[in-house]
C-alpha positions in Angstrom: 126.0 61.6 66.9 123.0 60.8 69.1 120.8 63.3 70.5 118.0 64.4 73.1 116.6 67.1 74.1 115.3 67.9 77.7 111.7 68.0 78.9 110.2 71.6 77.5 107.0 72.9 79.2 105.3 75.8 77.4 102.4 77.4 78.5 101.8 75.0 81.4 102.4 71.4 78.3 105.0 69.3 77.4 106.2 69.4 74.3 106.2 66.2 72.2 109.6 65.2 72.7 109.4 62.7 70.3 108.6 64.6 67.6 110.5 67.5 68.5 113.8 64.9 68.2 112.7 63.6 64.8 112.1 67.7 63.5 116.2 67.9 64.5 116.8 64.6 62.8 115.5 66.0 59.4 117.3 67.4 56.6 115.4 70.5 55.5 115.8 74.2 55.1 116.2 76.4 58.4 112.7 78.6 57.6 111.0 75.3 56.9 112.3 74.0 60.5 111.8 77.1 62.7 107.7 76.9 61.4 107.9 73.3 61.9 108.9 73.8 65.4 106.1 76.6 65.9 103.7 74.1 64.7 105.2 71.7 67.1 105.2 73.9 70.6 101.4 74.5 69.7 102.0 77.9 68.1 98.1 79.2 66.6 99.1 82.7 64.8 101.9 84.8 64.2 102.1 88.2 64.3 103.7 90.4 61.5 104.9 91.9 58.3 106.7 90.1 55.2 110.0 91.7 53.6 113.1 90.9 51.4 115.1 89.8 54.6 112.2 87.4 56.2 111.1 86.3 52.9 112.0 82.5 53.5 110.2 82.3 56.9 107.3 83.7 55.4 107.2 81.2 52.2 107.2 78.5 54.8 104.5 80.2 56.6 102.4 79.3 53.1 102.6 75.5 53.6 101.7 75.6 57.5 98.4 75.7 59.6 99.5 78.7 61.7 97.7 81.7 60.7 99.4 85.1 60.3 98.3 88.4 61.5 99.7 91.0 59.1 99.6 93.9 60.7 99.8 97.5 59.2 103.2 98.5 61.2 105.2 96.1 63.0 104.6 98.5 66.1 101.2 96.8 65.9 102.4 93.4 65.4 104.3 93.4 69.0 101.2 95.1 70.4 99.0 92.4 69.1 101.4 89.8 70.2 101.3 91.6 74.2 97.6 91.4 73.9 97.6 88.1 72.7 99.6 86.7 75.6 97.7 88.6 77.9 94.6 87.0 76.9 95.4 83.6 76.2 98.3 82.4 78.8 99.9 81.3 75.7 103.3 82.7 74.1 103.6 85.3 71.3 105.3 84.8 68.1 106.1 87.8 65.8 108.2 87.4 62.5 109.9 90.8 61.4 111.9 92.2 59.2 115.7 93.0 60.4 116.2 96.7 60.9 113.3 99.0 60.3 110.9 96.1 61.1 112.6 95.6 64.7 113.0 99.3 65.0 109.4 100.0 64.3 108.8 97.3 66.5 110.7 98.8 69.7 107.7 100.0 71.8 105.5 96.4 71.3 108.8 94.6 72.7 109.6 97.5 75.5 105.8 97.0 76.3 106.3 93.3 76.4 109.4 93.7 78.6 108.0 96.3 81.5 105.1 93.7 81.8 107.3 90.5 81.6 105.2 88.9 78.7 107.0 85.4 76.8 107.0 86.9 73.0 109.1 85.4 70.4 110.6 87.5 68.0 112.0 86.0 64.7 113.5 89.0 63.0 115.2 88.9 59.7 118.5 90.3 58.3 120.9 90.4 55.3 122.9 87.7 53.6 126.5 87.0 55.6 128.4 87.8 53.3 126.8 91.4 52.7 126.8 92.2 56.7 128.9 95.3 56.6 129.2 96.2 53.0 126.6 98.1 52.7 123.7 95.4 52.5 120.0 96.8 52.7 118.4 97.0 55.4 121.4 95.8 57.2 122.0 97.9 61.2 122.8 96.1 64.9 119.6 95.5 65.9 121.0 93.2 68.4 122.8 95.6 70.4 119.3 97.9 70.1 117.1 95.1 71.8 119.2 94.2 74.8 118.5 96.2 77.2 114.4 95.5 76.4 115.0 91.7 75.7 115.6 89.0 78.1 117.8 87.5 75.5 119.1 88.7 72.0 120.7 87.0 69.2 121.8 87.0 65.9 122.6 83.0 64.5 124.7 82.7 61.9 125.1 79.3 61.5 122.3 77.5 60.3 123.6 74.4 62.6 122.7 76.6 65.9 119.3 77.8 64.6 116.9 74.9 66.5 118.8 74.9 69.5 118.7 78.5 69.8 115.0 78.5 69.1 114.7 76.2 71.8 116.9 77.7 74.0 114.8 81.0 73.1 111.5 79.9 74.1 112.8 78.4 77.4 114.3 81.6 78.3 111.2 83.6 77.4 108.9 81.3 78.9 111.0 80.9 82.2 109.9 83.4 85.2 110.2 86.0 85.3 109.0 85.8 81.6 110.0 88.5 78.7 111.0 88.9 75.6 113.1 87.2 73.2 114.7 88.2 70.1 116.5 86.2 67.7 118.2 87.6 64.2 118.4 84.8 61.2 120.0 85.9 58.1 118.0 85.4 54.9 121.0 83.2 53.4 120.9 81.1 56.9 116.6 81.3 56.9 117.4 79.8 52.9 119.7 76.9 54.0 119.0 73.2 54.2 121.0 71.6 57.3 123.4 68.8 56.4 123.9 68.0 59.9 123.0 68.1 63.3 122.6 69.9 66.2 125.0 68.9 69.2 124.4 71.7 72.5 122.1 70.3 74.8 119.7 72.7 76.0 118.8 73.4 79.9 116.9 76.5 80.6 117.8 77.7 84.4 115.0 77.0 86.9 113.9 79.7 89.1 114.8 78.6 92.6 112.2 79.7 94.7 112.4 80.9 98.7 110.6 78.2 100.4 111.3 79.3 104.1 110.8 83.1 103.2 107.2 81.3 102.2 106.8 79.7 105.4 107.8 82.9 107.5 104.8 84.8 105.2 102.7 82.1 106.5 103.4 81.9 109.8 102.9 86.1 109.8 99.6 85.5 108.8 98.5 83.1 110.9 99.4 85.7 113.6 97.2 89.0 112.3 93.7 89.0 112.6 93.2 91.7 110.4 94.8 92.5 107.0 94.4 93.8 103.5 95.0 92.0 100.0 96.5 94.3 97.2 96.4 92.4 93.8 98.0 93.2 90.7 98.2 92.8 86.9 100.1 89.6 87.6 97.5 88.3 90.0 95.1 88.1 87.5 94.9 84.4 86.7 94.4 82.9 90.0 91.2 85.5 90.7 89.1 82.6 91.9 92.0 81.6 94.7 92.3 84.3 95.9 88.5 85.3 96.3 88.7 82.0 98.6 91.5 83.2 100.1 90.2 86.8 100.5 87.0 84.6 102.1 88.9 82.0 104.2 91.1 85.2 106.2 88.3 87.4 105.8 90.4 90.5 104.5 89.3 92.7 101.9 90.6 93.0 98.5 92.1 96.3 96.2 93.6 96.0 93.1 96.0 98.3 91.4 95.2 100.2 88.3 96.6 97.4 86.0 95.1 94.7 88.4 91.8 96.3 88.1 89.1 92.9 86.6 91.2 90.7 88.7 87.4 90.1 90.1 84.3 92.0 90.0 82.5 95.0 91.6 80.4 92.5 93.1 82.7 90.4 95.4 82.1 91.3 98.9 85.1 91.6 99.8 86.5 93.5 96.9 87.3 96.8 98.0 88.0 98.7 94.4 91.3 99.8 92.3 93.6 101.7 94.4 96.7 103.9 93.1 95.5 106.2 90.4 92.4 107.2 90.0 91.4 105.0 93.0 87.7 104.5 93.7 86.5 107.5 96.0 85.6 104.7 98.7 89.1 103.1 98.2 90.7 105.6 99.2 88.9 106.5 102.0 88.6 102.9 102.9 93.0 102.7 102.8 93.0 106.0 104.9 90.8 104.8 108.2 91.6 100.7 107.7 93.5 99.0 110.9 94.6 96.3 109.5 97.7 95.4 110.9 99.3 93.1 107.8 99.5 94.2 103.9 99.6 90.8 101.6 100.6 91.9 98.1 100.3 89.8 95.4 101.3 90.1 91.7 102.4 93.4 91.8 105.9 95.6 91.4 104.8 98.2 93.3 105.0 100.9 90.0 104.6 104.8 90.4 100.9 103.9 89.0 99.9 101.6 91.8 100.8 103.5 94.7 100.3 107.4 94.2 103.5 109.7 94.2 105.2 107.2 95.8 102.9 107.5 99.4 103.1 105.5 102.7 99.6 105.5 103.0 98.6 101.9 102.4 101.9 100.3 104.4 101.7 102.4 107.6 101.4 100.4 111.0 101.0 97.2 108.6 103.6 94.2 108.7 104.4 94.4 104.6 104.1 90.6 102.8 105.0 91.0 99.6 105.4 87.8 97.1 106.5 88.0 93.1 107.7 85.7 91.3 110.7 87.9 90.0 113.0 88.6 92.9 114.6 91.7 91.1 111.0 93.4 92.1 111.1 92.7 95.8 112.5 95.1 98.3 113.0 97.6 94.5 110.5 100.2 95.8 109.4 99.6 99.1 110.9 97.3 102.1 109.2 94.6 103.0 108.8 92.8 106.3 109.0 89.6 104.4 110.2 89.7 100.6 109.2 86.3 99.1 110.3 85.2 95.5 107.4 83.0 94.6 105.5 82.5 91.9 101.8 82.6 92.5 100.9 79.5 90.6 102.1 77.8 93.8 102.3 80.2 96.4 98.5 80.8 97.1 97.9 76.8 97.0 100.1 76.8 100.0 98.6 79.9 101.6 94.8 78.4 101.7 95.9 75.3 102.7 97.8 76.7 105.3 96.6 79.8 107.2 94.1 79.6 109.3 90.5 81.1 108.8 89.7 84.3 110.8 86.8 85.3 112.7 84.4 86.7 110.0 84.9 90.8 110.3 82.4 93.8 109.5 83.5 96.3 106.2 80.6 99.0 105.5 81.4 98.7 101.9 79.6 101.6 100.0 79.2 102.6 96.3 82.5 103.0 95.2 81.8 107.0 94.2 79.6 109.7 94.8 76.7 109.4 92.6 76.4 111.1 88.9 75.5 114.5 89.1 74.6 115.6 85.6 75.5 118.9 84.6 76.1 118.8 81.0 75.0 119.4 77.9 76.9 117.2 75.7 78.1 114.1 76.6 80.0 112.7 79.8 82.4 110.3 79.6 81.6 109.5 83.1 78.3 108.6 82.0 79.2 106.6 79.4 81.9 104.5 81.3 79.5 103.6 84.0 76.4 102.8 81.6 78.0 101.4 78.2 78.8 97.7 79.6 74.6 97.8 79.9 74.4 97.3 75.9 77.3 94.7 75.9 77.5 91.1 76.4 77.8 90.0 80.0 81.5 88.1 78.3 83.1 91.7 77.1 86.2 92.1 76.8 87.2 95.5 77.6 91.2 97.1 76.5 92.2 100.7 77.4 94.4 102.3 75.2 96.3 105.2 77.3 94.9 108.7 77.4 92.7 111.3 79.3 90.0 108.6 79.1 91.7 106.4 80.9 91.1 107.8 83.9 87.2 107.7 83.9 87.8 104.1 83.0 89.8 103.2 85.8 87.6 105.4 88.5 84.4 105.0 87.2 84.0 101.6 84.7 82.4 98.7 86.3 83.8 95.3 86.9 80.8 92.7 86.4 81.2 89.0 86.6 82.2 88.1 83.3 84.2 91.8 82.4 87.5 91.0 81.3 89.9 94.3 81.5 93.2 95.1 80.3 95.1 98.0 80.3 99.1 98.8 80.1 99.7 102.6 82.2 103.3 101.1 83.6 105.0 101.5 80.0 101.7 103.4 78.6 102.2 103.6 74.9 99.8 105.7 73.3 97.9 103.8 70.7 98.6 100.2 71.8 95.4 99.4 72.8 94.0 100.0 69.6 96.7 97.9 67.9 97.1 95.1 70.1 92.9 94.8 70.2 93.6 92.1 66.6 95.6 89.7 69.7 92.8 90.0 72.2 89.7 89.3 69.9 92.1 85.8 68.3 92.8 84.9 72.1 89.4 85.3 73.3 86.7 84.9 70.4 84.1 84.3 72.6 84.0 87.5 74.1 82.8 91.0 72.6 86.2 93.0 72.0 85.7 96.6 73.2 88.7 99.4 72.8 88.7 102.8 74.1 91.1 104.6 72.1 91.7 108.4 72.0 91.6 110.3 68.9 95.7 110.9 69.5 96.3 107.5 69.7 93.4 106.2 67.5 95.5 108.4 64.8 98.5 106.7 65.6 97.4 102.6 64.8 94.1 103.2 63.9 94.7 101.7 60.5 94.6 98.5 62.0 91.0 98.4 62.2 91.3 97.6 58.3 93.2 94.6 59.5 90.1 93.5 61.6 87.6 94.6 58.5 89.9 92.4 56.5 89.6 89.1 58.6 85.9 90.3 59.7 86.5 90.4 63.5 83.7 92.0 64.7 85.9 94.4 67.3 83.6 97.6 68.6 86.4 100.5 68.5 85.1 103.8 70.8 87.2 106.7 69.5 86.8 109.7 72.3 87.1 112.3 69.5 87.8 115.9 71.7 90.2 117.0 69.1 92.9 117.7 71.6 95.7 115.5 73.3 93.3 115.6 76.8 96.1 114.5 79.2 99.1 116.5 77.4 96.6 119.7 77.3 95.4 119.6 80.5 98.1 118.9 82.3 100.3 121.2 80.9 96.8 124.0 82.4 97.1 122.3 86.0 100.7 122.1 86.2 102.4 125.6 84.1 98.4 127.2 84.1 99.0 127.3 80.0 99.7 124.5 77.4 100.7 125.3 73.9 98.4 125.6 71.3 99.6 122.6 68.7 98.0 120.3 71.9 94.6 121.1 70.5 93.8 120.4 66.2 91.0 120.8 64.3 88.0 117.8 64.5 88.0 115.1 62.1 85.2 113.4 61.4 86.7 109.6 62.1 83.2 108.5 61.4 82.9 109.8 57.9 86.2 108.7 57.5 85.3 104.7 58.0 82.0 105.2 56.0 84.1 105.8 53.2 85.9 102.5 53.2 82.7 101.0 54.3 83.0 100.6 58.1 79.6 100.7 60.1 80.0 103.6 62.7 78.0 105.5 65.0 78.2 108.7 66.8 77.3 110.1 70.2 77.3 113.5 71.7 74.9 113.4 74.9 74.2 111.4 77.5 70.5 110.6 76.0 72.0 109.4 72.7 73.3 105.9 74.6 70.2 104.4 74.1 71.3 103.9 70.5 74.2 101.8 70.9 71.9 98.6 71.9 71.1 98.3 68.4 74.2 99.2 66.9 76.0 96.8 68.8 73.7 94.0 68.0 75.3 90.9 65.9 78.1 92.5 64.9 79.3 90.6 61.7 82.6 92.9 61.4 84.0 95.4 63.1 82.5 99.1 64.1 83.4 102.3 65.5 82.0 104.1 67.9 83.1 108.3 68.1 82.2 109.8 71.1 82.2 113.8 71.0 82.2 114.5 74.8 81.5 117.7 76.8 84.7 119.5 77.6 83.9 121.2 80.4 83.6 118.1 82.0 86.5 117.5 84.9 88.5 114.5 84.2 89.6 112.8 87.3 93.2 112.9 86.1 94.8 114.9 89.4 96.3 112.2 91.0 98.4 111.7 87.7 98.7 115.7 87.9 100.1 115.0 91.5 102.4 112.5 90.7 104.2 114.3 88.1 104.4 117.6 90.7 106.4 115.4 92.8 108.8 114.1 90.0 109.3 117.5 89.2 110.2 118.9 92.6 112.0 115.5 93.7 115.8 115.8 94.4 118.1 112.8 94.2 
């Protein structure tokens, strides 16, 4: 029997549909074909961990150009993958093992699926005619990943296994993207096909809301004045909409997650709102009369707007556009709900609304100058400085923590900063693991994690993975021997904490020196001017462990303040 496929686009290319026809037209064994089609759909690594149950797919891995990132836990290896994607634009492909690979895995594709991220996941499992007979390694994992999957499946005939691939990667890669997780047998993974595949595959289109696009148009034509809110999802199109942001001549704020969308600089960028907002942001918000909100790339998460507050959408017509409808109209109403994705939204929008008279914003320093009144070190400091020693390309990931919030208040957005950070499913430790998939995607820019030593004690054994394929990733442990946002939270919001929430110090530097990792340590302000040299051609990677000044205040109360209100909230 004849057959075609349809047209596949991936990552913004078509795939060879030539070739992709003659892979289904040869005779050869599943794991040889499913990295045969990876090579095909321009796949560069793959993240994960060999077993007994993926063992084929990885012996094909052997003969192929794609290059694996073994991580330490598979936890890591979905992390990686997020990061990857992030970075890149591109999909994510992780091979794991069935069972405790996927289930060690559950937080990377959890993360993946909050933050609507294509990953492909190729996990393993036992022979057919073991399943339920007490095979090892051998539990539902199918059942556990659909409710954080777009799509999962388990094939069991090898017949199935391409179209389902394909089939797979258009359903990951259609918006609203997400995960996918697939389940091949080790028998089926071990099988040469005899014969063809006959399903036609035809991933569903979104169908977007062209006159609810229009209307948003026509509602901007008609304000004068207005305010842009961008989020994580806005961040590929920054350039747009800086010419958008110039052409209407409304300001710009970010969310916490959209924060880097474009720098300090802009004129018209107003800082990160929601948590841990700028000091001028939020004052900014409070007295603006603009009469139209135009949000773009963002779902509106407890994060992004504090405890839930009216404060940015009062007397303001609400715009909202996403390219996933099931966020529109979930948290807030809006005047006009448009389900649109950006890539061709904001084309439309600058060719058609009209340019506004050019208006006045007294934009300030975003917060009240440093006042130094410490002994030891301040994180505040060190945020707002350390970016000095750095290339201008730096590549900046936040792992979740205490920490965070100087980063998001305080850390500087320059022209080239690139910043990532995940607080809407906030895994502690992902930032450190997933690091490996930013420094692949983005080689030309200097890698730098903050981690905390909670979470840097949770993944930090993947900077072995770095020291292993010398990627020269800077790692800055905040080592204050406590969890900082469990501790002090538990002080501001029972005024006590238990004392397990504090440990005794580790010396994380002495521990890399032992396995021969360059490190450095800081514990006051004057001690920064040290890192310009410690940073300097960086062959592998390093760590940095800051010992900071606990009496210092984090600015963490608006998180305090949001969890007060979940508390008290009745349904």
């Amino acid at each position: 029997m004849s057959y075609s496929f349809d047209e596949i686009i991936i990552s913004g290319k078509k795939v060879n549909m030539n070739k992709l026809n003659d892979l289904n037209e040869k005779e050869m064994t599943v794991a040889d074909k499913c990295i045969k089609f990876f090579e095909l759909i321009g796949v560069k690594y793959v993240f994960g961990i060999p077993a007994s149950n993926n063992a084929p797919l990885f012996d094909a891995l052997i003969d192929s150009k794609i290059e694996l990132i073994m991580s330490k836990n598979e936890a890591n290896s979905t992390y990686s993958a997020s990061r990857y994607i992030s970075a890149s634009n591109e999909i994510g492909v992780c091979l794991l093992a069935g069972t405790v690979g996927i289930n060690n895995a559950i937080n990377g594709i959890g993360e993946a699926f909050v933050n609507k991220l294509p990953m492909l996941i190729i996990s393993g499992d036992t022979a057919r005619q073991r399943k339920n007979k007490g095979g090892t390694q051998s539990v539902d994992t199918i059942s556990i990943t659909k409710s954080i999957t777009k799509y999962s499946a388990i094939i069991n005939n090898e017949n199935e296994v391409l179209s389902e691939l394909i089939k797979g990667i258009s359903i990951c890669t259609t918006p609203p993207h997400g995960p996918v997780h697939l389940c091949i047998p080790m028998d089926v993974q071990n099988s040469k096909l005899t014969s063809r595949i006959i399903e036609t595959i035809t991933a569903d289109k979104p169908c977007y809301d062209e006159n609810a696009l229009e209307s948003a148009i026509e509602a901007i034509n008609q304000h004068e004045s207005g305010i842009i809110f961008v989020g994580k999802g806005a961040k590929n199109f920054s350039s747009q909409i800086k010419e958008l942001s110039l052409k209407l001549c409304w300001p710009v704020i970010s969310t916490p997650q959209g924060k880097g969308v474009m720098e300090d600089s802009f004129e018209l960028y107003m800082g990160n709102y929601g948590m841990c907002a700028t000091d001028f942001t939020k004052k900014f918000v409070e007295s603006s009369k603009a009469t139209c909100l135009l949000i773009l790339g963002s779902s509106l998460n407890e994060a992004s707007i504090p405890s839930f507050d009216d404060v940015l959408f009062n007397g303001k017509q609400v715009i909202h556009i996403d390219y996933d409808k099931n966020e529109l109209n979930k948290v807030y109403n809006s005047d006009i709900a448009v389900h649109y994705d950006l890539i061709h939204a904001i084309p439309s929008l600058l060719l058609k609304c009209h340019s506004k008279t050019k208006k006045s914003f007294e934009k300030t320093d975003f917060n009240v100058s440093y006042n130094n009144t410490f002994s030891g070190l301040s994180l505040r400091y060190f945020v707002e400085h350390f970016l000095d020693s750095l290339p201008s390309k730096t590549y900046v990931v936040s792992d979740i923590g205490e920490f965070m919030t100087y980063i998001l208040k305080y850390m500087p957005i320059k022209e080239q900063t690139r910043f990532d950070i995940n607080t809407h499913y906030g895994p502690m430790g992902d930032g450190v693991g997933g690091a490996i998939g930013t420094y692949v995607a983005c080689p030309d820019y200097q890698t730098f994690v903050f981690v905390g030593d909670g979470g840097f004690f949770m993944n930090g054994m993947e900077v072995l993975v770095a020291k292993e394929k010398k990627l020269p990733i800077i790692y800055c442990v905040v080592n204050n021997s406590m969890l900082g946002m469990v501790n002090n939270g538990f002080q501001c919001l029972f005024q006590r904490s238990n004392k397990e929430f504090e440990y005794e110090t580790v010396g994380i530097s002495q521990m890399f020196n032992a396995i021969g990792i360059k490190t450095l340590v800081l514990r006051r302000n004057e001690d920064l001017y040290k890192l310009n040299d410690f940073v300097k051609d960086l062959q592998e990677p390093c760590i940095i462990e800051l010992i900071p000044d606990k009496s210092e205040q984090s600015p963490m109360m608006d998180r305090i303040a949001m969890l007060r209100k979940s508390m008290t909230s009745k349904v």
